[in-house]
One Martini backbone bead per residue (centre of mass of N, CA, C, O) as a GRO file, in nm:
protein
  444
    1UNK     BB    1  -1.143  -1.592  -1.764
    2UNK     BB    2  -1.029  -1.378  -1.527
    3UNK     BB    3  -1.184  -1.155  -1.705
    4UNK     BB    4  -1.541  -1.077  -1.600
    5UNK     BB    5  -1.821  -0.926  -1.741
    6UNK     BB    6  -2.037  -0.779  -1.530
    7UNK     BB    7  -2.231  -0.989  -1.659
    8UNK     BB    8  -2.096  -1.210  -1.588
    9UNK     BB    9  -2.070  -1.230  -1.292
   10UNK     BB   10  -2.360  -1.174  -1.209
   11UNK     BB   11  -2.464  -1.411  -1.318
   12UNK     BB   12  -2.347  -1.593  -1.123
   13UNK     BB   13  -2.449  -1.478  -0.861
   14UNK     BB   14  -2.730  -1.499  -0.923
   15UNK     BB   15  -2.689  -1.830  -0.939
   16UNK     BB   16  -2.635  -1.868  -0.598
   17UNK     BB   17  -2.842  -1.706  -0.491
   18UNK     BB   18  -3.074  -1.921  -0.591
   19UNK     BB   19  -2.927  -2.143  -0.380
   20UNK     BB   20  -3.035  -2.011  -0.117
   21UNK     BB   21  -3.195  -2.063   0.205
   22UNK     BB   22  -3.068  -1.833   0.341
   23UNK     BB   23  -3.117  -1.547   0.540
   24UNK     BB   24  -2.866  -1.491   0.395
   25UNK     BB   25  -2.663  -1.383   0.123
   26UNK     BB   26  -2.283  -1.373   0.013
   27UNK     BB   27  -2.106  -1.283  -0.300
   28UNK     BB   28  -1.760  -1.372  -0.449
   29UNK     BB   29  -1.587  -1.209  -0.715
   30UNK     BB   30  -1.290  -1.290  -0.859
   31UNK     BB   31  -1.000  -1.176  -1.027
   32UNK     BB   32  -0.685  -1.282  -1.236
   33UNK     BB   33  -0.412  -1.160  -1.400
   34UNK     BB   34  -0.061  -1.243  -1.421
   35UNK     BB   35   0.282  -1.101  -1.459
   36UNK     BB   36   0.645  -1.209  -1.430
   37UNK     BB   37   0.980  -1.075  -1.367
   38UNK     BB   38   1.304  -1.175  -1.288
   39UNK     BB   39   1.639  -1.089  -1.180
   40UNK     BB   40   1.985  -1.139  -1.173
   41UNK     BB   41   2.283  -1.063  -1.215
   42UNK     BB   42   2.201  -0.992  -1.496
   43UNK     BB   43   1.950  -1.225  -1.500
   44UNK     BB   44   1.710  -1.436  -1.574
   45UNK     BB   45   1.573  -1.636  -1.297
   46UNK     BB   46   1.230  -1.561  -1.368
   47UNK     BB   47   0.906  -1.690  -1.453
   48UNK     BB   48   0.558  -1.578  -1.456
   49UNK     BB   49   0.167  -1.701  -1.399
   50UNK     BB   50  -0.155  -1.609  -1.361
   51UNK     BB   51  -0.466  -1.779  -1.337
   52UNK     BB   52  -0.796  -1.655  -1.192
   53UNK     BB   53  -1.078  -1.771  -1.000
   54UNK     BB   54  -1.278  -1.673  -0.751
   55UNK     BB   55  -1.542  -1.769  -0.460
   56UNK     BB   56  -1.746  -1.639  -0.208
   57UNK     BB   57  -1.964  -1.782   0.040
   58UNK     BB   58  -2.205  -1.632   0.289
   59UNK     BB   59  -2.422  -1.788   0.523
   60UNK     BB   60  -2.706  -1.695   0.700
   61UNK     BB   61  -2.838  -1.770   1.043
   62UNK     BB   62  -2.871  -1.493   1.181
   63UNK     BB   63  -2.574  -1.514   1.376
   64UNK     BB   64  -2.490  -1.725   1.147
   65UNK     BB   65  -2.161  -1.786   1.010
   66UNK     BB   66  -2.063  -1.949   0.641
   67UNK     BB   67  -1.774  -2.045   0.459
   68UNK     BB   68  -1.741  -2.076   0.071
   69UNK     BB   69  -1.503  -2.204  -0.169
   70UNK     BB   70  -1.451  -2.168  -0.537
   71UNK     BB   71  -1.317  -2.298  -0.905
   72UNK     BB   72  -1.587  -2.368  -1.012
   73UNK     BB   73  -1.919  -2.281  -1.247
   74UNK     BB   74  -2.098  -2.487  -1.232
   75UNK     BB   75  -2.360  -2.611  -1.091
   76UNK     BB   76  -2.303  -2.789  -0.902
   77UNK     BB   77  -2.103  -2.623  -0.755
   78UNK     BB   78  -2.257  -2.406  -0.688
   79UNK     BB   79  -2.428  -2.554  -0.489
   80UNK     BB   80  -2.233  -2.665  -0.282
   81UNK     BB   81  -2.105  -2.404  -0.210
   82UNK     BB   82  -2.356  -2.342  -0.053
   83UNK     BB   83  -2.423  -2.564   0.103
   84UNK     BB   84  -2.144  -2.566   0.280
   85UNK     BB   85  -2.178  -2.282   0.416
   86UNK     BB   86  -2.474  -2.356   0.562
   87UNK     BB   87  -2.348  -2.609   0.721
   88UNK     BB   88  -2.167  -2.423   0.885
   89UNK     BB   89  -2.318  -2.244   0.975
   90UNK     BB   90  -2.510  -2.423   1.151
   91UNK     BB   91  -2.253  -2.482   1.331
   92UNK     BB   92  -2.197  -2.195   1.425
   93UNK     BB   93  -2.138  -1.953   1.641
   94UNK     BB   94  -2.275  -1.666   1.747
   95UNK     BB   95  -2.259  -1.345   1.664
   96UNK     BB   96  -2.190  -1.067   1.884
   97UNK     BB   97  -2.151  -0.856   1.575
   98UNK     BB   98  -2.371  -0.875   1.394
   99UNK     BB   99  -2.443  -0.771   1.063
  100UNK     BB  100  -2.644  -0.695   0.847
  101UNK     BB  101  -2.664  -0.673   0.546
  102UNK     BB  102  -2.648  -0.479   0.273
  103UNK     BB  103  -2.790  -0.289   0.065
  104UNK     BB  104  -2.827  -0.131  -0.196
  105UNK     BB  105  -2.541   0.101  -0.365
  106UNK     BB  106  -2.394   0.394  -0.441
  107UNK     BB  107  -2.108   0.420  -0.643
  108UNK     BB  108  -1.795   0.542  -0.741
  109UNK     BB  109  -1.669   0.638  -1.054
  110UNK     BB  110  -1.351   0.440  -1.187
  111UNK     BB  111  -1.198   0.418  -1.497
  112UNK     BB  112  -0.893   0.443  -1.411
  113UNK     BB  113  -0.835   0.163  -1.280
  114UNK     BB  114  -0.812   0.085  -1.619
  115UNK     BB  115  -0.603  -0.055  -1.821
  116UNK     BB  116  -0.519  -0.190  -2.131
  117UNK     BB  117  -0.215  -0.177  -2.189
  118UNK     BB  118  -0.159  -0.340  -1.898
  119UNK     BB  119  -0.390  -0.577  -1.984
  120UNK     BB  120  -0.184  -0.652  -2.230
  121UNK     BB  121   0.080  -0.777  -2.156
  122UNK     BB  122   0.332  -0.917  -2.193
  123UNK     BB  123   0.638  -1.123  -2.213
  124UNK     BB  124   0.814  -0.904  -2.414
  125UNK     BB  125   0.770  -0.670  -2.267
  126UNK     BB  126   0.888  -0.764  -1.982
  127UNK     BB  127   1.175  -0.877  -2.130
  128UNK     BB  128   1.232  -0.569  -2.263
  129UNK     BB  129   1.243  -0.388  -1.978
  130UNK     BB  130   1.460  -0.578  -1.841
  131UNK     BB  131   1.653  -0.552  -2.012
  132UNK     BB  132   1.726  -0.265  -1.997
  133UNK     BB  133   1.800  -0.274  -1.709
  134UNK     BB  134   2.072  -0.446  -1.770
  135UNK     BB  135   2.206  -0.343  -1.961
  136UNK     BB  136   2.268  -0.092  -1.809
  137UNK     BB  137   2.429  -0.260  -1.570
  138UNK     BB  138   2.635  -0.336  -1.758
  139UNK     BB  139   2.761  -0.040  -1.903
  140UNK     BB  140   2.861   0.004  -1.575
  141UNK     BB  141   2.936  -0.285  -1.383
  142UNK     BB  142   2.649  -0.355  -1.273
  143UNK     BB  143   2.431  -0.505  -1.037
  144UNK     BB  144   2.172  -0.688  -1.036
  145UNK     BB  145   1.798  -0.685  -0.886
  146UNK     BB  146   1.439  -0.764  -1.012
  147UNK     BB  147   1.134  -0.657  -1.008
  148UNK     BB  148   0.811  -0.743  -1.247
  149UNK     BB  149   0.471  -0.676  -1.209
  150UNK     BB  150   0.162  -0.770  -1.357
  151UNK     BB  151  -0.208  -0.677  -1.341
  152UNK     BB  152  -0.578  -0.787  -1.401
  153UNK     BB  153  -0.875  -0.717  -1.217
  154UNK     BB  154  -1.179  -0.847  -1.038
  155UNK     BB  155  -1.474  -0.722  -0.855
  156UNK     BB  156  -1.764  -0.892  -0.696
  157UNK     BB  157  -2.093  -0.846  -0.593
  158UNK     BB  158  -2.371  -1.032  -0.374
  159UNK     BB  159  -2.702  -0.978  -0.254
  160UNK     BB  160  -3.015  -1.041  -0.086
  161UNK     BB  161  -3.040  -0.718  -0.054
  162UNK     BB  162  -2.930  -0.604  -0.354
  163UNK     BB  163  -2.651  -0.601  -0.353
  164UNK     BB  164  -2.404  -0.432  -0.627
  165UNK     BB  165  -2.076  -0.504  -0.756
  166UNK     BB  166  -1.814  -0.349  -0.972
  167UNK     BB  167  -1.450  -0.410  -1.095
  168UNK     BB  168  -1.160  -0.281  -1.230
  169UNK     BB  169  -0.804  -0.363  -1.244
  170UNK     BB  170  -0.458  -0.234  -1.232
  171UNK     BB  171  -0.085  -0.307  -1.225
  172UNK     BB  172   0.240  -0.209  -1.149
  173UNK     BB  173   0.551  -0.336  -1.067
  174UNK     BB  174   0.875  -0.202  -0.967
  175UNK     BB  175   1.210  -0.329  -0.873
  176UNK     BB  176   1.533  -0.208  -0.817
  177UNK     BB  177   1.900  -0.340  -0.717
  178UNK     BB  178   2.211  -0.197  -0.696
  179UNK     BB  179   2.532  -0.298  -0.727
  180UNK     BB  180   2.863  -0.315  -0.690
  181UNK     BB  181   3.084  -0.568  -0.738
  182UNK     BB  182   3.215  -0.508  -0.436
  183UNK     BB  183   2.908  -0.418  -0.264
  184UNK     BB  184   2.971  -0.139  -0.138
  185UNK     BB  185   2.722  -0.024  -0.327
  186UNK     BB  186   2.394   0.065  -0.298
  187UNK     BB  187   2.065   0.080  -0.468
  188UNK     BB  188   1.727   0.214  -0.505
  189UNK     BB  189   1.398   0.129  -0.688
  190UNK     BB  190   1.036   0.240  -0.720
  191UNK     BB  191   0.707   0.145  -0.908
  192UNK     BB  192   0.403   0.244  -0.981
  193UNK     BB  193   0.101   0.146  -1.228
  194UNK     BB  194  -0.175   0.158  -1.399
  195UNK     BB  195  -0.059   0.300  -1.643
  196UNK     BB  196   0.237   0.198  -1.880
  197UNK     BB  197   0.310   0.454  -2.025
  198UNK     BB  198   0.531   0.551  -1.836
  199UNK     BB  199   0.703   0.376  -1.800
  200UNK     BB  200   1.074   0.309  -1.718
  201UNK     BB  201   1.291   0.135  -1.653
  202UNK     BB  202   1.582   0.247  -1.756
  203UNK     BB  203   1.535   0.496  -1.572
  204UNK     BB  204   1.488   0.332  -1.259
  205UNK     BB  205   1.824   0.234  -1.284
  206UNK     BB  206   1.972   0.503  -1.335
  207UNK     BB  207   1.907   0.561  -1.075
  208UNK     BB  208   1.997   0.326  -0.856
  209UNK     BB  209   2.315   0.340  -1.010
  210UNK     BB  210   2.358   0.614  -0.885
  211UNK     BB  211   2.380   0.505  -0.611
  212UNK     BB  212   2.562   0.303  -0.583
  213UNK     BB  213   2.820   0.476  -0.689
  214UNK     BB  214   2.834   0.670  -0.453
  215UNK     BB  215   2.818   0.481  -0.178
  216UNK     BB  216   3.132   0.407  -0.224
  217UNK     BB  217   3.304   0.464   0.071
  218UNK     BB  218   3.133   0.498   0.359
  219UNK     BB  219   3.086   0.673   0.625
  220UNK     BB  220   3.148   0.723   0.949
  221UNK     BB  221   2.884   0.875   1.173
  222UNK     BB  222   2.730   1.000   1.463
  223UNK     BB  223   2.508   0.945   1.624
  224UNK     BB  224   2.138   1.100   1.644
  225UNK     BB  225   2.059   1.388   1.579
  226UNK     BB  226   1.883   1.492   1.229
  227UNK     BB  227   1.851   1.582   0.941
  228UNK     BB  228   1.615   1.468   0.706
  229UNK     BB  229   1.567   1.298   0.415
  230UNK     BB  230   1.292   1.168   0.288
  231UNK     BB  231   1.239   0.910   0.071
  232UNK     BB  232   0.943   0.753  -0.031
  233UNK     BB  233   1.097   0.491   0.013
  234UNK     BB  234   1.109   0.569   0.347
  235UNK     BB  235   0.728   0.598   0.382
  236UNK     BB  236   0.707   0.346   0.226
  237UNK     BB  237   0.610  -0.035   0.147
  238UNK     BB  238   0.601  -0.363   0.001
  239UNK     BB  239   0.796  -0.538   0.223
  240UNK     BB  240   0.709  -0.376   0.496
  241UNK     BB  241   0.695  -0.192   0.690
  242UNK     BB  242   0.588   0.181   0.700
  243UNK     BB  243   0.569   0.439   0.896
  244UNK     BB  244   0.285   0.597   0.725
  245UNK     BB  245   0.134   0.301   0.727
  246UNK     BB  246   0.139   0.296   1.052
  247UNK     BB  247  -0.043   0.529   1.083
  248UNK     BB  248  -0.278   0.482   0.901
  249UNK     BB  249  -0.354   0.187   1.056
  250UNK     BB  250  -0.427   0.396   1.363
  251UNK     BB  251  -0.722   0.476   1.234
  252UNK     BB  252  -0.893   0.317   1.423
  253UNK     BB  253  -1.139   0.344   1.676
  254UNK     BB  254  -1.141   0.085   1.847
  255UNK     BB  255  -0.860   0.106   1.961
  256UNK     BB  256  -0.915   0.409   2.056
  257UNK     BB  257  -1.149   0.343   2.212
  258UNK     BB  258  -0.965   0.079   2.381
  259UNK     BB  259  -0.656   0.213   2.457
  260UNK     BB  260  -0.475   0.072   2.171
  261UNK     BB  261  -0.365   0.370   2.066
  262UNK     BB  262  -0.261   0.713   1.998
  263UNK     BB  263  -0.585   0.777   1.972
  264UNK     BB  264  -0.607   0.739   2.281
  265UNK     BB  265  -0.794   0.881   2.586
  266UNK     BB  266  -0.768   0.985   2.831
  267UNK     BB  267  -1.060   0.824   2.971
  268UNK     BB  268  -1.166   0.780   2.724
  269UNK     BB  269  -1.154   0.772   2.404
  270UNK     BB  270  -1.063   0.966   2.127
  271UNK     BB  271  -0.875   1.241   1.924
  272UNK     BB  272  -1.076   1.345   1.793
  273UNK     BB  273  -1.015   1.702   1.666
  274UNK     BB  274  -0.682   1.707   1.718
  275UNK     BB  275  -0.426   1.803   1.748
  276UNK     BB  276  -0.111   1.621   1.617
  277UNK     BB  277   0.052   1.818   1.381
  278UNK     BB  278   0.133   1.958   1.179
  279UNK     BB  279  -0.030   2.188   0.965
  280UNK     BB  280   0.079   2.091   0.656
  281UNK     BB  281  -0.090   1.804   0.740
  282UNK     BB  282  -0.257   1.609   0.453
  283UNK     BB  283  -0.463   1.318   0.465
  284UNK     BB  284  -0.631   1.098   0.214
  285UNK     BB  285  -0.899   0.955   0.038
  286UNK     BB  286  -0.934   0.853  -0.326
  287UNK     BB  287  -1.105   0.621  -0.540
  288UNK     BB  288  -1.080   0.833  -0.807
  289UNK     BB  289  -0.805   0.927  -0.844
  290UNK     BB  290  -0.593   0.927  -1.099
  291UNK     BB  291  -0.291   0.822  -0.971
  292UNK     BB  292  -0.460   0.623  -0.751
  293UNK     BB  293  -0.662   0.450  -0.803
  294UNK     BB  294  -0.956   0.238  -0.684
  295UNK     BB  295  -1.195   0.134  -0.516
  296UNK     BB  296  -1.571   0.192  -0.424
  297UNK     BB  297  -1.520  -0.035  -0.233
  298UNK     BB  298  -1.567  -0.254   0.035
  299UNK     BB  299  -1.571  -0.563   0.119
  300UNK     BB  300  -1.876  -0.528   0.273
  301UNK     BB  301  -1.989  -0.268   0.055
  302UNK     BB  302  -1.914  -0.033   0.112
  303UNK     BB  303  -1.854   0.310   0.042
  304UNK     BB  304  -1.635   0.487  -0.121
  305UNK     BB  305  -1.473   0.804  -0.054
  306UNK     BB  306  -1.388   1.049   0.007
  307UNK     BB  307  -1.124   1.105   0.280
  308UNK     BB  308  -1.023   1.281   0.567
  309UNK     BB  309  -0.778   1.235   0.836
  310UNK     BB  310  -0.580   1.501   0.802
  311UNK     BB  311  -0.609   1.849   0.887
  312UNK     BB  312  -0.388   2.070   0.929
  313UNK     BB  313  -0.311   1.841   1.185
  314UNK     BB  314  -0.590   1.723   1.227
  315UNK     BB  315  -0.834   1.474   1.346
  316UNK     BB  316  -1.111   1.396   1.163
  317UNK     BB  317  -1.091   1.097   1.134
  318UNK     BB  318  -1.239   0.711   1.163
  319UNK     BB  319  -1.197   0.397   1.115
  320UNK     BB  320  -1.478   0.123   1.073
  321UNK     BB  321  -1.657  -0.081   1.165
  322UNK     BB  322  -2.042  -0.125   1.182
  323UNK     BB  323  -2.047  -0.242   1.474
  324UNK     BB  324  -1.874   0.004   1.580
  325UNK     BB  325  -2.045   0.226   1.484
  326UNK     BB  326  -2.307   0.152   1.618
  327UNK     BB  327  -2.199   0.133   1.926
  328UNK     BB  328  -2.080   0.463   1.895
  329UNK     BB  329  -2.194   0.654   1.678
  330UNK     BB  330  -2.038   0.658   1.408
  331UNK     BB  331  -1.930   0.683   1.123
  332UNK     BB  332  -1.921   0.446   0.843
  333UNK     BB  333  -1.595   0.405   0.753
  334UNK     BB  334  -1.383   0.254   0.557
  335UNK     BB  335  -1.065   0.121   0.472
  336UNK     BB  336  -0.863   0.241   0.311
  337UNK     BB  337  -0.674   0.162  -0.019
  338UNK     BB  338  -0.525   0.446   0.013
  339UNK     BB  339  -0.297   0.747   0.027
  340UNK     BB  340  -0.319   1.111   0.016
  341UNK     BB  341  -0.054   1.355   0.053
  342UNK     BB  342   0.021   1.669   0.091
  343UNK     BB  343   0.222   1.900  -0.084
  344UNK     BB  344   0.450   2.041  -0.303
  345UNK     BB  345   0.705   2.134  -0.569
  346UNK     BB  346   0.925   1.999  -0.480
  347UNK     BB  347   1.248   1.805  -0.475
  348UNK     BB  348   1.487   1.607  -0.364
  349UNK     BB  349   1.672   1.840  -0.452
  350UNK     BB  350   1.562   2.072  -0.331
  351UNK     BB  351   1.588   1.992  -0.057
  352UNK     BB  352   1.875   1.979  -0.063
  353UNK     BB  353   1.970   2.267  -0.116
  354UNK     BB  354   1.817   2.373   0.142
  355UNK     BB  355   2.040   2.214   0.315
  356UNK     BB  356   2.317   2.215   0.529
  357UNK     BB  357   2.249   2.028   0.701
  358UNK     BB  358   2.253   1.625   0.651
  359UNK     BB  359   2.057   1.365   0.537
  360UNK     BB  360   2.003   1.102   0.329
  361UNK     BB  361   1.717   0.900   0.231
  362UNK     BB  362   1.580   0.642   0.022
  363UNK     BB  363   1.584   0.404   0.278
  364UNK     BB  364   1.375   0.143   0.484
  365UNK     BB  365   1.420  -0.127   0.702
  366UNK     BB  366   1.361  -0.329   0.911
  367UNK     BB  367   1.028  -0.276   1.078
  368UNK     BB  368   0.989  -0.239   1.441
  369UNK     BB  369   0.808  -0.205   1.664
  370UNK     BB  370   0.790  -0.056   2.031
  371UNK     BB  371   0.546   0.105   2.060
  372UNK     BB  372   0.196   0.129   1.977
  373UNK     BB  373   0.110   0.413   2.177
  374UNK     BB  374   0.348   0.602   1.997
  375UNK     BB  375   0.450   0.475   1.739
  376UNK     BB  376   0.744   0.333   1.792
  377UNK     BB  377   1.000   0.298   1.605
  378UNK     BB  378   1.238   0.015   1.415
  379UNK     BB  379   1.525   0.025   1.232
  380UNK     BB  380   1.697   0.061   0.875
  381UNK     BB  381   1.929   0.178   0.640
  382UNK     BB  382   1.926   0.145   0.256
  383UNK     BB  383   2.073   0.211  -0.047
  384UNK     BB  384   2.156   0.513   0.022
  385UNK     BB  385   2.312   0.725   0.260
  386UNK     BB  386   2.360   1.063   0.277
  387UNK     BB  387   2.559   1.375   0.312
  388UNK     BB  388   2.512   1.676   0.396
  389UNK     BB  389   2.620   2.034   0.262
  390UNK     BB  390   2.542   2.305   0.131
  391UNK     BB  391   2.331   2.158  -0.074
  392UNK     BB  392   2.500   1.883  -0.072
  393UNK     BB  393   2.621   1.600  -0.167
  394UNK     BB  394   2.938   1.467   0.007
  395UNK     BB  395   2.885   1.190   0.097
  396UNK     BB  396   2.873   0.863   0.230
  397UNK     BB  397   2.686   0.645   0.493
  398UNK     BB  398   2.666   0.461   0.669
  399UNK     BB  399   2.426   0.288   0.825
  400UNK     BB  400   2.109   0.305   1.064
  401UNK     BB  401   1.970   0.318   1.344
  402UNK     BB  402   1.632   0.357   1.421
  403UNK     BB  403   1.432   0.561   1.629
  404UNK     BB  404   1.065   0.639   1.554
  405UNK     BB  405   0.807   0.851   1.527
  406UNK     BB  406   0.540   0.994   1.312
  407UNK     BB  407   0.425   1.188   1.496
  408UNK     BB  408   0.695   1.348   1.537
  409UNK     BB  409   0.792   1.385   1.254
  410UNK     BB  410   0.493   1.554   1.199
  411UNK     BB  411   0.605   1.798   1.413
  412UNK     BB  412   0.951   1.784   1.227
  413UNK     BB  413   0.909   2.008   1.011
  414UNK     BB  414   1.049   2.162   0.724
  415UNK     BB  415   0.969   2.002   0.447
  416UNK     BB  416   0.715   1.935   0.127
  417UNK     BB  417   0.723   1.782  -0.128
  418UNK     BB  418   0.656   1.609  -0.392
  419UNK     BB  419   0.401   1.376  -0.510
  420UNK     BB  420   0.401   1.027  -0.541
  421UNK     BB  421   0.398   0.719  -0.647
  422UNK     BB  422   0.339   0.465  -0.416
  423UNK     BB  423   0.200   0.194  -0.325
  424UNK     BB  424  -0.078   0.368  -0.375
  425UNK     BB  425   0.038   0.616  -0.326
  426UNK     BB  426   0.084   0.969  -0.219
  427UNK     BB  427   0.420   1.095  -0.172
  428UNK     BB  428   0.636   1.251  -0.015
  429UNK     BB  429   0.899   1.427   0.059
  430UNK     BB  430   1.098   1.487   0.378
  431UNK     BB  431   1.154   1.718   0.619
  432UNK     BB  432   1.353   1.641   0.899
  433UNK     BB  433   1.398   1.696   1.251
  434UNK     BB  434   1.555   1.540   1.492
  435UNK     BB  435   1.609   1.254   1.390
  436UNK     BB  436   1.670   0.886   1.513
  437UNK     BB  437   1.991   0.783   1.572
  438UNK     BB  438   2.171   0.524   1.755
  439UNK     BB  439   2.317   0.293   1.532
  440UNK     BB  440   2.528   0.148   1.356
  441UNK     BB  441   2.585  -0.013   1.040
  442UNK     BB  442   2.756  -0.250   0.796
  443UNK     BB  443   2.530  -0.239   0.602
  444UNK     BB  444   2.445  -0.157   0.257
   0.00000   0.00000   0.00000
């Protein structure tokens, strides 16, 4: 039942609608089938399935408002989770931020978020993948753990204002990390896709396989400021904070008009409009583009846009709540749900070529703020960072901590490579100078 068409989705919510007495109600029903397997030391070590449909009720009597969830659709039971939203409403202190329901809403067609392929996945196929990939480093002697997640889900809305929307997605995601046997190696890649017709583990695990065998007897050299090469799984992350993910969490308007952002101006206000950026850095949001589609609506029911974030280094945009559009008179653009920075025709190798000296990093992990209003973070290099000298790698090199903020990094640039899909945005590998490395790590 996980994934209902359009006509089932919107008849059930129809028929909540229909049972509510609140000044406004608002309904979402959700749904997905998911399927996933995991591997350890080249063996399968879990698998499993979801398959769910979930309801929320929202209703307002006034400023006030109660939420109530179920997860079984007769009618007494939806009559029930109205009736119980209501009773909270009723129960709960007046939002002083309250803004009424939106009406009908005109929604960009997306139907590129969905592929059948995809959404057909067996366990068969999930097994054959996982199998090439283990098998290949069975082949060279390596040890792996990959985890392989793949989702088709649905989302639909109705409110008493009129607002109906509805979208299906999918998505594939693939991870896999590879060891040499003595530990002392280890390589990572990972990849994910709306539509699984490009997908080959065992291609993204021969990266990885590759980065895993290189490493082995990597050398210390001294912390410092470096030319680095970051490759996109340096600057997005699915399992931590990273880099270019806090910077664009950072472009809320509310936080910069409120003096809690590196986008606040002394004396109040936003820095929307200044310079902050190299002029080659422009990233945007489209939920529409074919590499990564998305949502064509946000949680509260906007229409998602094109819209761009930075533009030749200018602050052009900021999200907000409806709220704070309205208190502060700008703009209602709501979170984009990933985003896509614009790059060059280079690859990771063609900017190694380039590069005098430098260092490779592959991947950084365990991200940690140290001052939000610099963006100024803190983390480690992992499973693969190596030394650069006249356009080649020449060894492996010990791990470092790092402390930089991407504000600073995205004035040191030198070079931006071919953009890839990396959890749901599409990034550049990144040429920075400058780069700073502050103590070693032994860890691998």
């Amino acid at each position: 039942m996980a994934i209902l068409s359009q006509t089932e989705a919107q008849d059930i919510l129809k028929k909540v609608l229909s049972f509510s007495t609140a000044d406004e109600c608002d309904a979402t029903l959700t749904g997905s089938v998911e399927g996933n397997v995991r591997s350890a030391r080249n063996s399968i070590s879990t698998a499993g399935a979801v398959d769910n449909v979930s309801l929320g009720v929202t209703s307002y009597f006034g400023k006030r408002s109660g939420t109530a969830t179920c997860n079984q659709f007769d009618e007494a039971t939806l009559r029930r989770c109205v009736q119980r939203a209501e009773e909270i409403a009723r129960l709960a202190p007046e939002s002083p931020e309250y803004m009424p329901l939106l009406g009908a809403q005109t929604y960009l067609s997306s139907p590129q978020s969905y592929a059948a392929s995809t959404a057909g996945i067996t366990p068969d196929y999930r097994a054959t993948q996982m199998a090439a990939s283990m098998q290949y480093c069975d082949s060279k002697k390596l040890s792996s753990a990959g985890f392989l997640n793949d989702s088709a889900s649905f989302i639909a809305k109705r409110n008493s204002k009129g607002l109906e929307a509805y979208q299906r997605l999918t998505n594939l995601d693939f991870s896999i990390t590879v060891r040499t046997p003595d530990g002392q190696g280890s390589g990572y890649a990972a990849t994910d896709f709306t539509d699984i017709s490009k997908f080959d583990a065992a291609k993204l695990t021969a990266t990885a396989a590759g980065k895993a065998a290189s490493s082995v007897g990597a050398k210390a050299i001294e912390p410092g400021k470096y030319t680095v090469i970051l490759e996109p799984n340096a600057l997005v992350s699915g399992t931590d904070a990273s880099l270019l993910g806090a910077l664009m969490s950072s472009f809320d308007a509310r936080s910069a008009d409120e003096g809690r952002s590196f986008l606040s101006k002394k004396g109040g206000g936003n820095r929307k409009g200044e310079k902050m950026f190299d002029e080659r850095v422009t990233i945007y949001s489209d939920p529409t583009n074919a590499e990564v589609p998305n949502l064509t609506f946000s949680g509260d029911g906007r229409p998602q846009q094109r819209t761009t974030w930075i533009e030749k280094g200018v602050v052009k945009n900021l999200y907000s709540s409806r709220f704070w559009a309205q208190k502060s008179g700008v703009p209602s653009l709501p979170n984009p749900g990933g985003f896509i920075m614009e790059g060059g025709t280079q690859s990771t190798a063609d900017l190694i070529k380039g590069t005098a000296k430098g260092i490779l990093v592959t991947r950084l992990w365990y991200i940690r703020a140290v001052d939000p209003q610099t963006l100024l973070y803190t983390g480690l290099t992992r499973d693969g960072t190596f030394y650069i000298e006249n356009g080649a790698i020449k060894f492996p090199v010990k791990n470092f901590r790092f402390n930089e903020s991407p504000i600073i990094m995205l004035n040191n640039l030198e070079a931006i490579g071919r953009p890839v899909r990396l959890n749901g945005n599409l990034v550049p590998p990144l040429k920075i100078r400058d780069f700073t490395f502050t103590s070693l790590s032994d860890a691998v």
